[in-house]
N, C-alpha and C positions, 0 to 999 in steps of 0.2 A: 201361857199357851204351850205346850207340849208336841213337836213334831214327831213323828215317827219315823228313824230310817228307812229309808228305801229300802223294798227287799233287794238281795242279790242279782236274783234272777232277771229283776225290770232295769237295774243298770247297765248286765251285762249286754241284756236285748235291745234297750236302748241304742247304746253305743256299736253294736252288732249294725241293729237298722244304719246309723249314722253313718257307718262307715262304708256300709253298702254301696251309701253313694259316691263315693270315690270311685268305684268300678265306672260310674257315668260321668262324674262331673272330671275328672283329671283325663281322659283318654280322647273326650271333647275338647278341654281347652287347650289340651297340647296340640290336635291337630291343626287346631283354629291359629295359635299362638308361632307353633315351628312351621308351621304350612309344608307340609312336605311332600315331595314332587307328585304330581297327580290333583294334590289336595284342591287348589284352585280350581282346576277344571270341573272338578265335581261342585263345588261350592258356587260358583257365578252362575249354574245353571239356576240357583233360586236367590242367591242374594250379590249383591255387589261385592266387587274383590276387595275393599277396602273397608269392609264390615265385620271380616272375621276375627283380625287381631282384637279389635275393643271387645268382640263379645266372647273371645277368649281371653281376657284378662276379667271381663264384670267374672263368666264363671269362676274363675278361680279364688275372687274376693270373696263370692259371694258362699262359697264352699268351706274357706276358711273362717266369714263372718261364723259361719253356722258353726262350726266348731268349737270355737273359743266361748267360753264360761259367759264371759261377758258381754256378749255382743250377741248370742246363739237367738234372740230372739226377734233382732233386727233383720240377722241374715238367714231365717229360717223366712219371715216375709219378705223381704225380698226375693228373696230362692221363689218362694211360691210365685210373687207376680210376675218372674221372668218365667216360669213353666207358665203361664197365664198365657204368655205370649209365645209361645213353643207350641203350646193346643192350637193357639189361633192360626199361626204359621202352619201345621199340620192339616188342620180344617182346609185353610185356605188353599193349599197345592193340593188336596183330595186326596192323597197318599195313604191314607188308613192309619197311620199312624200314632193320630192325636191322643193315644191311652198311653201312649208310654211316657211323656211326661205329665198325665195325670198319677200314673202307678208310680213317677219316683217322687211326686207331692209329697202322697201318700205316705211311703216310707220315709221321708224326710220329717214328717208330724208324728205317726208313727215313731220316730226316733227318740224327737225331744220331748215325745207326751213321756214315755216310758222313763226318759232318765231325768225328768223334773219335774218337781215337788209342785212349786209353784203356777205351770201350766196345767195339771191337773187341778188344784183348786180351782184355776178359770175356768176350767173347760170340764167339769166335772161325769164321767160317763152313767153316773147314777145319784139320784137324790136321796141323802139318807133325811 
């Protein structure tokens, strides 16, 4: 059986998508993680004050599961079913919000469909 390199282009976009989401996932878990002044007052208004550190450490695991070679595919679903739980959350306070972690899903699949060979066999976008 014979693979074919990836082109160029879907590596670099790939990894472009992937990296994307560091613009969301690192500037979230920091505030959740260093809580800095203000940060609490804003945050208890919907969740308890002793929720933020853990779910600024899952994001940060779950940021780097997705990046590593090895794991990219663990932490690609788990990534998705904590945004699972981000829509709910969004739904649920009525805030209008609930697309934006649909749209960083997205680019998050969007990432690793582009930079892996193997994900596109699964998930094929066209039947030859």
């Amino acid at each position: 059986m014979t693979t074919n390199p990836i082109p160029k282009w879907q590596l670099i976009t790939g990894w472009v998508l992937s990296g994307i989401l560091a613009l969301v996932f690192v500037p979230s878990a920091f505030f959740k993680i260093a809580q800095p002044e203000g940060f609490l007052e804003e945050w208890t208004k919907t969740y308890p004050a002793g929720s933020a550190l853990p779910l600024g450490v899952i994001e940060v695991t779950l940021f780097v599961l997705f990046l590593i070679p090895k794991t990219r595919y663990i932490g690609g679903l788990l990534m998705l079913a904590y945004l699972g739980g981000a829509v709910a959350t969004h739904v649920h306070a009525r805030d209008g919000m609930f697309f934006v972690p649909v749209i960083v899903g997205v680019v998050a699949w969007l990432g690793l469909y582009f930079r892996d060979r193997k994900l596109r066999e699964l998930v094929p976008l066209v039947s030859e």
